[in-house]
DRENDREN-462276 format. One record per residue (C-alpha): residue number from 1; chain; x, y, z. Coordinates in Angstrom, 1 decimal, m for minus. Layout:
% DRENDREN-462276
R; NUM; A; X; Y; Z .
...
//
This chain:
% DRENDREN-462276
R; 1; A; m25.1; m39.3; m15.4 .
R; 2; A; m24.4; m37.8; m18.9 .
R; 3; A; m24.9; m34.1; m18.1 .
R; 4; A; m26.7; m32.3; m21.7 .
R; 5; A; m27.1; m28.5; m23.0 .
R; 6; A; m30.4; m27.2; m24.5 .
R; 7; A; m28.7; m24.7; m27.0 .
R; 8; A; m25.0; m24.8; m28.5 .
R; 9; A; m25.3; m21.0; m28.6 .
R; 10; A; m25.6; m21.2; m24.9 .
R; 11; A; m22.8; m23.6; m23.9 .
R; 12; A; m20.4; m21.6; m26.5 .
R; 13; A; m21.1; m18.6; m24.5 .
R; 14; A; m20.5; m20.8; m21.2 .
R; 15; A; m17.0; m21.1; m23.0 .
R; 16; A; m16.5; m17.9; m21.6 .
R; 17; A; m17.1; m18.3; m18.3 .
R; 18; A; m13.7; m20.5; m17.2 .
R; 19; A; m13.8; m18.0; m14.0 .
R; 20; A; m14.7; m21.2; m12.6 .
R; 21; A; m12.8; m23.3; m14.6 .
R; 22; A; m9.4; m22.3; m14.4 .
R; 23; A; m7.7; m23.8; m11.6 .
R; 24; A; m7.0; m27.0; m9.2 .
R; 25; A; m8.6; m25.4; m6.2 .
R; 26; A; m11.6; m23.8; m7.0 .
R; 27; A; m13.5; m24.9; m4.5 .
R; 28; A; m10.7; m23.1; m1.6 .
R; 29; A; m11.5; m19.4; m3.7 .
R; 30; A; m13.6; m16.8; m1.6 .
R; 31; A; m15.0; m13.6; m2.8 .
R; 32; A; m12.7; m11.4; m0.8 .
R; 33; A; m8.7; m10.7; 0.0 .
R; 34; A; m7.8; m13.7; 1.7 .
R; 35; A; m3.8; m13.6; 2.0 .
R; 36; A; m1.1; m11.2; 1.4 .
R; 37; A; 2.7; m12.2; 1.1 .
R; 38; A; 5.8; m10.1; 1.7 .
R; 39; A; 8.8; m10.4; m0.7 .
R; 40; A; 11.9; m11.0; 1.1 .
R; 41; A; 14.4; m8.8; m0.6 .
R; 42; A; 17.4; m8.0; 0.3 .
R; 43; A; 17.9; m4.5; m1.2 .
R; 44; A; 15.8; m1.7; 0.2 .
R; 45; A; 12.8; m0.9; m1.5 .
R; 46; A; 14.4; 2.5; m3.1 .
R; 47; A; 11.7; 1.7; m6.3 .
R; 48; A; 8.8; 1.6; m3.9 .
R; 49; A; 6.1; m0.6; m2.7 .
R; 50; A; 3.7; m2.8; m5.2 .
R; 51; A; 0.7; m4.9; m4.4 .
R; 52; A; 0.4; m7.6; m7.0 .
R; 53; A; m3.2; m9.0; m7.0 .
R; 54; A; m3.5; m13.0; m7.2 .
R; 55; A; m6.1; m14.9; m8.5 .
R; 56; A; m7.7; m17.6; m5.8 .
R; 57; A; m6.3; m20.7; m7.2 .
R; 58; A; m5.3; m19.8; m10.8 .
R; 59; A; m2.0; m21.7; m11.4 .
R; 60; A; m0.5; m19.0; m13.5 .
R; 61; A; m1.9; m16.2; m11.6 .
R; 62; A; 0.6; m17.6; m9.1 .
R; 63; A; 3.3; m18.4; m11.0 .
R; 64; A; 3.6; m15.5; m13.1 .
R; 65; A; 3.3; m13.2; m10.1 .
R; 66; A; 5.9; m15.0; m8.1 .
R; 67; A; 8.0; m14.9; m10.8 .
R; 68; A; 7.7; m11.0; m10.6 .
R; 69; A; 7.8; m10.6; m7.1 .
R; 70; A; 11.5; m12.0; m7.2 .
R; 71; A; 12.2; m10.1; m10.3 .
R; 72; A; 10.9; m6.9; m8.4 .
R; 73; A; 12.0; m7.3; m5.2 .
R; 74; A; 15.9; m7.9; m7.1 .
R; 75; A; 15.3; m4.5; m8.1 .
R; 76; A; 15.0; m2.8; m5.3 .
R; 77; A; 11.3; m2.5; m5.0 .
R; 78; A; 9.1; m4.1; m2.1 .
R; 79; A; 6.2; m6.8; m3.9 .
R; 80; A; 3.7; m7.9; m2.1 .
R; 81; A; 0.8; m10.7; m3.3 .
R; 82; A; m2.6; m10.0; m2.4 .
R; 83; A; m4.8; m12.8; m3.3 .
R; 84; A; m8.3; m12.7; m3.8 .
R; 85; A; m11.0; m13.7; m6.5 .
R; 86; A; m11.7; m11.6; m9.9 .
R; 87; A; m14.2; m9.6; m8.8 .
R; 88; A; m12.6; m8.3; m6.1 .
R; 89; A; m9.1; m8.0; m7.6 .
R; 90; A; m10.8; m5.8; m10.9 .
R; 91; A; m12.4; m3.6; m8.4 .
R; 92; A; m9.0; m3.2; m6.2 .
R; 93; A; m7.1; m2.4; m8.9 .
R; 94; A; m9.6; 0.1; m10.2 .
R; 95; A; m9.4; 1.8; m6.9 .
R; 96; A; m6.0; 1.8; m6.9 .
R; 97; A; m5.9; m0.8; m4.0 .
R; 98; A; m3.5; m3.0; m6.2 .
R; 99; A; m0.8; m1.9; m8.6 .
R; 100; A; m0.9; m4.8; m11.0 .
R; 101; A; m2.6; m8.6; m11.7 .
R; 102; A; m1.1; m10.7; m14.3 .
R; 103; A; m3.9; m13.1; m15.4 .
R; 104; A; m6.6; m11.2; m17.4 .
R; 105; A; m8.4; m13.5; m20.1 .
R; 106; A; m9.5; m11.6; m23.3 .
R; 107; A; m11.5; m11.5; m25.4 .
R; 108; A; m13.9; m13.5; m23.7 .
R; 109; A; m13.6; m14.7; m20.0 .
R; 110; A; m12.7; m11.0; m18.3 .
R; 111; A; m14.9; m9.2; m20.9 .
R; 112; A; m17.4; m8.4; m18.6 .
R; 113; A; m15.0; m6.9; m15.8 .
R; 114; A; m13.1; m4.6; m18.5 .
R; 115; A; m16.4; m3.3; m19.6 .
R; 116; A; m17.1; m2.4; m16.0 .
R; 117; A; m13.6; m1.3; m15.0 .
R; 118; A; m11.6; m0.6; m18.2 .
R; 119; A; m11.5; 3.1; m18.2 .
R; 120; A; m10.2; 2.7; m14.7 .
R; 121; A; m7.9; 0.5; m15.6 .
R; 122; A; m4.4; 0.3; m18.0 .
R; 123; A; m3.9; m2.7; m20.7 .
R; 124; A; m0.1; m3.2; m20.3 .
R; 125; A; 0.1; m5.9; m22.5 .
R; 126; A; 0.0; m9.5; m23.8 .
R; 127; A; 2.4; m12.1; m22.2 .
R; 128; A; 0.7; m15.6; m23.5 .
R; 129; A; m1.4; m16.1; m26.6 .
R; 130; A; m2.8; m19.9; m26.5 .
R; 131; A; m5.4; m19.5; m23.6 .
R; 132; A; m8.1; m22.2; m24.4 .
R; 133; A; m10.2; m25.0; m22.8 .
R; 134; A; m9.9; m28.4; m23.9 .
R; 135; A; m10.8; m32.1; m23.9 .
R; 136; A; m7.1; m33.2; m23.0 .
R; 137; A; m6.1; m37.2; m23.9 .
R; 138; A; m2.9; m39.0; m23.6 .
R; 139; A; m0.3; m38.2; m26.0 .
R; 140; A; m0.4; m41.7; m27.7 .
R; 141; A; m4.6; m42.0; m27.6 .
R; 142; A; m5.3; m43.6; m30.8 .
R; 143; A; m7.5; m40.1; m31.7 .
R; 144; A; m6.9; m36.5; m32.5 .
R; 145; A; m10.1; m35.0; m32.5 .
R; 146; A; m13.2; m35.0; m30.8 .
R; 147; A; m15.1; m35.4; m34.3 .
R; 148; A; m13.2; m39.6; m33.6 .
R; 149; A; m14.4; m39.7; m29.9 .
R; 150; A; m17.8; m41.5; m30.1 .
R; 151; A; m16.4; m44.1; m32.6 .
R; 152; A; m14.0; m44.9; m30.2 .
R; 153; A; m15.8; m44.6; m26.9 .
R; 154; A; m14.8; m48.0; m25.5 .
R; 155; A; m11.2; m47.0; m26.0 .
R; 156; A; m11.5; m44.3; m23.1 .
R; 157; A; m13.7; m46.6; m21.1 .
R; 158; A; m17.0; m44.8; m22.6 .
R; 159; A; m16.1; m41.9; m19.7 .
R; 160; A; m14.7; m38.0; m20.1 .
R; 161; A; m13.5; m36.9; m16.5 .
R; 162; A; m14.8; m33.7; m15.8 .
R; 163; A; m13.8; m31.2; m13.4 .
R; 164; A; m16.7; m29.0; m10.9 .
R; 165; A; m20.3; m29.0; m12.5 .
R; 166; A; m20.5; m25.5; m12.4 .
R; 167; A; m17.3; m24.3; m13.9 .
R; 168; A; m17.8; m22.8; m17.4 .
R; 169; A; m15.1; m25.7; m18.8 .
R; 170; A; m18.2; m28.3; m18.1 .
R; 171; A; m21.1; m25.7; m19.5 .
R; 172; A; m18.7; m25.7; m22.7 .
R; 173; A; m17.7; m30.0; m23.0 .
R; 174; A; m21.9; m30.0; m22.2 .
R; 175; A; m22.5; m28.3; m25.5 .
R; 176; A; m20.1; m30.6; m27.5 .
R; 177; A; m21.4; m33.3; m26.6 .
R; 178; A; m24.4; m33.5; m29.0 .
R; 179; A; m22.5; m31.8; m31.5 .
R; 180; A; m20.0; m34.4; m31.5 .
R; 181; A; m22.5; m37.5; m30.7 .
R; 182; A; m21.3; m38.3; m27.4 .
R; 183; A; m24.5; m38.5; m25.6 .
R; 184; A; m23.5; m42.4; m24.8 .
R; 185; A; m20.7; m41.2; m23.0 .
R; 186; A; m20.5; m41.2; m19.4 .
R; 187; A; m19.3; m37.3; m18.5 .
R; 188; A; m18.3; m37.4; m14.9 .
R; 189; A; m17.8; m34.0; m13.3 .
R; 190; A; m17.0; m33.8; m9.3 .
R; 191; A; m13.4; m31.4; m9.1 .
R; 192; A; m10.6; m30.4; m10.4 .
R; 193; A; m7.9; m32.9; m8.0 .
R; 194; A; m10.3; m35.6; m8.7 .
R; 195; A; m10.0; m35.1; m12.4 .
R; 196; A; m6.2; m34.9; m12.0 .
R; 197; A; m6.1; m37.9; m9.8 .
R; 198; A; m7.9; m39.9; m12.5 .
R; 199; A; m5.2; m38.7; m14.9 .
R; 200; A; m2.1; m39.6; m13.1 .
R; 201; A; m3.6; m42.9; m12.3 .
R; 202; A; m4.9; m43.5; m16.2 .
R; 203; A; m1.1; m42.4; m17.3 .
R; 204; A; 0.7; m44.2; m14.7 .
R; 205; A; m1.3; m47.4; m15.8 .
R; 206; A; m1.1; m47.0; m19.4 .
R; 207; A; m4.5; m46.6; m19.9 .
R; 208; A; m6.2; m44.0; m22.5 .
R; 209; A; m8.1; m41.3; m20.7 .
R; 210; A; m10.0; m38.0; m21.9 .
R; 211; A; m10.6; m35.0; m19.5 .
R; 212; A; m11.9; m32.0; m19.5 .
R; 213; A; m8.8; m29.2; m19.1 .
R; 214; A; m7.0; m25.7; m20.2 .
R; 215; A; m4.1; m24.0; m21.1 .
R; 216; A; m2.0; m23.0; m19.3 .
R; 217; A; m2.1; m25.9; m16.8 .
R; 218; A; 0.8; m27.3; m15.1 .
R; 219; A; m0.6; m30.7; m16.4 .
R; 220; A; 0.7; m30.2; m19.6 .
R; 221; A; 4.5; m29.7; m18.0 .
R; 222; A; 3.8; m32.7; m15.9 .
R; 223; A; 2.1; m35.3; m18.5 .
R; 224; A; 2.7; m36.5; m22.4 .
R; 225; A; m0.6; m35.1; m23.2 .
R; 226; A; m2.4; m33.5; m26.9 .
R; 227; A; m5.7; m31.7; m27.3 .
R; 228; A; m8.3; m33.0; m29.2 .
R; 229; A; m8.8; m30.7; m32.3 .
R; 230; A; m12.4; m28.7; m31.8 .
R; 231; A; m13.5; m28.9; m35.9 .
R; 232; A; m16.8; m27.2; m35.0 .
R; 233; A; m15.8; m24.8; m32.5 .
R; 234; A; m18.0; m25.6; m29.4 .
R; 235; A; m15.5; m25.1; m26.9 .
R; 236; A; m14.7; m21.3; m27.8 .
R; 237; A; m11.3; m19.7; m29.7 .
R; 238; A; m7.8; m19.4; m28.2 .
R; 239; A; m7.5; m16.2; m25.8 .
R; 240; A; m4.8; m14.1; m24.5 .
R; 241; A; m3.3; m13.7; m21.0 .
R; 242; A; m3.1; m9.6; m20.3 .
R; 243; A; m1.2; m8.0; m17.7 .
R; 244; A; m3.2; m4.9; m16.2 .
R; 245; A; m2.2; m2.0; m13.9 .
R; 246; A; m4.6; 0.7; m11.7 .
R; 247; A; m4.3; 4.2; m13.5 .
R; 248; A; m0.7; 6.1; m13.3 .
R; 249; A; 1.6; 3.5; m12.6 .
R; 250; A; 3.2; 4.1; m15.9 .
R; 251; A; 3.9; 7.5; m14.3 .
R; 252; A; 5.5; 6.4; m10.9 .
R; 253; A; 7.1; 3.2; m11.9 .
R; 254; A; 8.1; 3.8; m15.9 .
R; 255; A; 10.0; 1.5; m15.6 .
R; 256; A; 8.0; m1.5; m14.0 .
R; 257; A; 5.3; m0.3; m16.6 .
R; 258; A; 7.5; m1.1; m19.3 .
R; 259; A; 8.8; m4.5; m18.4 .
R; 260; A; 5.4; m5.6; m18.0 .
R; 261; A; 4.1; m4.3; m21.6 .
R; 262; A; 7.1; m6.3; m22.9 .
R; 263; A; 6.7; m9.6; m20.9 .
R; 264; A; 6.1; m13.0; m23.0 .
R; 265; A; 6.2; m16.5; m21.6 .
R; 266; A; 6.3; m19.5; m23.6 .
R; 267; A; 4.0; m22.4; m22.3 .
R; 268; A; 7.0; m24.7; m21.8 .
R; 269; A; 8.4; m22.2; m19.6 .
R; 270; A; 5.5; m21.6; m18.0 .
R; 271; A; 4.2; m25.1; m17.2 .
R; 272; A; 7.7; m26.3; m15.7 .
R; 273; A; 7.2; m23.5; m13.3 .
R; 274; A; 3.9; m24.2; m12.4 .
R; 275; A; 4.7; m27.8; m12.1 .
R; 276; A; 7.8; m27.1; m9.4 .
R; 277; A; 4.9; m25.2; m7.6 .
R; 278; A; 2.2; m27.6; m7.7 .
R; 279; A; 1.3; m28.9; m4.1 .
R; 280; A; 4.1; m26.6; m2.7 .
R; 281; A; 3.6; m24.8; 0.9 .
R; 282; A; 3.2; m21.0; 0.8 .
R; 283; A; 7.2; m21.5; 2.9 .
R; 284; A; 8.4; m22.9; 0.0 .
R; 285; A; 7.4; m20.9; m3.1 .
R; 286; A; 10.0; m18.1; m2.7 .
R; 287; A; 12.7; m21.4; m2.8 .
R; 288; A; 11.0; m23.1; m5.8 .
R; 289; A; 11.1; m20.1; m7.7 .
R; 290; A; 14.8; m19.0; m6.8 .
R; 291; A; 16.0; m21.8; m7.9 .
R; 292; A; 13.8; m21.5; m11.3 .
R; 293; A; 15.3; m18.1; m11.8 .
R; 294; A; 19.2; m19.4; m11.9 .
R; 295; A; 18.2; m22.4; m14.1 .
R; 296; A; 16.8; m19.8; m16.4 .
R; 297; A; 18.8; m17.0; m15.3 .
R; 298; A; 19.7; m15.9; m19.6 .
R; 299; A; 15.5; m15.7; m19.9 .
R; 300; A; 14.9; m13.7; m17.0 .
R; 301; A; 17.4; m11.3; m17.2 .
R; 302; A; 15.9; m10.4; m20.9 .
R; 303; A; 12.9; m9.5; m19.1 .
R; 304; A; 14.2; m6.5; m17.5 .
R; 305; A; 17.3; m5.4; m20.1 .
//
């Protein structure tokens, strides 16, 4: 059943909202700390402890955070992951609870939580600048923009695979949908790993397919894929990935303060690692990631020179 919006205004806004939107296991996320993991260094921890806070689910919550936790722990400091969803993971780090989280979306999907908690909270900076939600299609999809979609409706099997009705992705594809004419479409939405199960079948068949996505995802590592250009704006502008810390870790850890400010990743980067950690066991990560690090040993050194 084609799902419709009242108000564009309202499903821009919903643009925002990719909280729920943002992963391939929403539906696992709970509302307090669920998990914490031990790095396994091998040096002692003469820099000191840090608790990274994860994201429930967010692929490069994970990633990224691994990826420091090695980097750390090679150091000589003692990282720990703490996982747990936004709310939580603001407040934790405004108490101090957690030293740093990696995945806050500005200017629009965290907005709320820096009003709440940025004066109790330090910006460190900027590490990826093409956050955005998409309608994703096959690489070779005879289209390039959602303005082409309803003229060529029967090329995608009249369907765009959705991912969980209440994620703010779906609020935003909801309000393009008049805008762009596609009320004769057929918008499925069930989950995220249904979604992706319909696109790895769709790819491995040949067939065109258009879903509902964002960047960063490890789909875009894993599949030829482009975005449909957005002419009119309904699914909301590019953000940015910031890297926060709880107050006065610039003064005990300078130096861990710094290499975050500095830290960029480029999407290529950052989807092949997300990929190699897709469907992994919490046993394996540490491994996966390892073995990252030496094939881009040059890259990861820069990080901390």
């Amino acid at each position: 059943m084609l799902k419709r919006t009242a108000a564009i205004a309202a499903a821009t806004a919903a643009a925002g909202l990719v909280l729920a939107g943002c992963s391939s296991s929403d539906d696992d996320a709970t509302n307090e700390p669920t998990t914490s993991v031990s790095g396994e260094s091998t040096e002692a921890a003469a820099g000191g402890d840090i608790t990274m806070a994860v994201f429930n689910g967010w692929d490069e919550s994970l990633a990224t955070s691994l990826l420091w936790q090695s980097i750390l722990n090679d150091k000589g400091y003692n990282v720990e992951l703490a996982f747990a969803d936004p709310a939580p993971v603001f407040q934790g780090v405004a108490d101090g609870d957690y030293d740093l989280v990696t995945d806050v979306w500005l200017p629009v999907t965290h907005a709320d939580y820096i009003e709440t908690f940025g004066e109790d909270i330090v910006e460190l900076g900027a590490w990826f600048d093409a956050a955005a939600l998409t309608v994703a299609v096959n690489a070779d999809a005879p289209i390039d923009s959602l303005a082409e979609l309803a003229d060529n409706a029967d090329e995608f099997d009249n369907r765009i695979v959705g991912i969980e009705p209440g994620a703010g992705l779906t609020g935003a594809v909801e309000g393009a949908i008049p805008v762009y004419g596609l009320e004769d479409m057929d918008f499925i939405t069930s989950s995220t790993p249904a979604m992706l199960a319909e696109l790895d079948s769709a790819l491995k068949a040949g067939e065109n397919i258009a879903v509902t996505l964002w960047e960063p995802h490890w789909a875009y590592g894993a599949y030829d894929l482009k975005n449909l250009e957005d002419p009119e704006g309904t699914l909301g502008a590019a953000e940015e990935i910031f890297t926060y810390s709880r107050t006065g870790l610039a003064d005990d850890m300078p130096e861990v303060a710094e290499w975050m400010s500095n830290f960029t990743m480029e999407a290529e980067l950052l989807y092949e690692l997300e990929n190699q950690l897709n469907g992994a066991e919490e046993a394996e990560q540490a491994g996966i990631v390892s073995d990252w690090i030496a094939a881009n040993q040059d890259w990861v050194d820069s990080l901390t020179a």
